[in-house]
C-alpha positions in Angstrom: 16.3 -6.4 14.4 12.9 -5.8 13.7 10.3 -8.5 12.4 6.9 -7.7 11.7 4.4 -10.4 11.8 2.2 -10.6 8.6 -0.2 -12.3 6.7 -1.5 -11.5 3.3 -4.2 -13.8 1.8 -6.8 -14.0 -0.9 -10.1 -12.2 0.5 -13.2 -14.1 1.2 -16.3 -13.4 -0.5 -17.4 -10.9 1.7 -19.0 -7.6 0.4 -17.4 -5.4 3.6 -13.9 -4.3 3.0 -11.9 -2.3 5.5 -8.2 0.1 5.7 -6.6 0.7 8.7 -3.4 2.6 9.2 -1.3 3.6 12.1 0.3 3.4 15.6 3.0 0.6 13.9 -0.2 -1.3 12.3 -1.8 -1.7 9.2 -4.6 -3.6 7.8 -7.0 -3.9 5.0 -9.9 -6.5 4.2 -11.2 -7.0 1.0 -9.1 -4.7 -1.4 -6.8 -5.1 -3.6 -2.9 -3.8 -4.3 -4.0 -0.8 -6.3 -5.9 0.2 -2.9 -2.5 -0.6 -1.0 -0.5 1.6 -3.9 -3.1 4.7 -3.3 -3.2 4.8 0.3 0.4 4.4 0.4 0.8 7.4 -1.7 -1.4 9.1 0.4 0.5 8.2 3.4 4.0 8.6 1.9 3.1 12.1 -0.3 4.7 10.4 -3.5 3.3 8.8 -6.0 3.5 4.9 -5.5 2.2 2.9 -8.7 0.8 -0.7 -8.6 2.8 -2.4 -11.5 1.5 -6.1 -9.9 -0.7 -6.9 -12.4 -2.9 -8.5 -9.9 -6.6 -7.7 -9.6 -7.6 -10.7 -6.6 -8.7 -8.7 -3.3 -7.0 -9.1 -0.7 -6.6 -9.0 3.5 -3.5 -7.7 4.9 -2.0 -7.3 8.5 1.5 -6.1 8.7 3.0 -4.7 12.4 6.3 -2.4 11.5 8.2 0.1 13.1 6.4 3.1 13.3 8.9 5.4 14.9 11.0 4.8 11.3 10.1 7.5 8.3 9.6 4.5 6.2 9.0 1.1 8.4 5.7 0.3 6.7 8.1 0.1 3.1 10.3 -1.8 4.9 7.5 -4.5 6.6 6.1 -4.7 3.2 9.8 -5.4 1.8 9.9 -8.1 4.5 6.8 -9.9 2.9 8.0 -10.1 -0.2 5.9 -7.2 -1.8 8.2 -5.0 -4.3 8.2 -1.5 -3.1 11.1 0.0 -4.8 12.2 3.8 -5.2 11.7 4.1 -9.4 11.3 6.7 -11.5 8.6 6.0 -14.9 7.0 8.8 -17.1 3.1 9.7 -15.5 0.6 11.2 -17.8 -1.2 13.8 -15.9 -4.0 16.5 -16.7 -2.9 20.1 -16.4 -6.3 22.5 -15.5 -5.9 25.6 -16.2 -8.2 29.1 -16.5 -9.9 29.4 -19.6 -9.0 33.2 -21.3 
């Protein structure tokens, strides 16, 4: 079974903030959950919404299987974070030509 080693903790008062993702590793310094939420949306191709409520920055390192389709989910799962398949109504702008 896999068990990825973590630690998530309030930030320090640093300015620099950083987002690293890959190879079976990600970390962030300095950001918060709505950060985590958008790169994981990039990363995934979904949208992923941050329903925490939380605003505190953050630093993150999680290891997790990265030969699994979704082992970061399931590392974050195994921290305690919510990441849960949902569906909610999203407002969203529709651009279109002007006649």
């Amino acid at each position: 079974m896999y068990c990825p080693e973590f630690s998530l903790i309030e930030a320090s008062d640093t300015e620099s903030t950083k987002w690293e993702m890959g190879d079976g590793k990600l970390e962030m310094a300095n950001l918060t959950l709505l950060h985590l939420a958008m790169a994981l949306e990039r990363s995934l191709g979904r949208p992923v919404l941050d329903e925490s409520k939380l605003n505190d920055r953050y630093d993150l390192k999680v290891d997790y299987d990265g030969d699994a389709k979704y082992g970061v989910l399931d590392a974050l799962r195994k921290i305690g974070l919510n990441v849960d398949p949902a569906r909610r109504p999203i407002e969203f702008l529709v651009v279109t030509k002007a006649q």
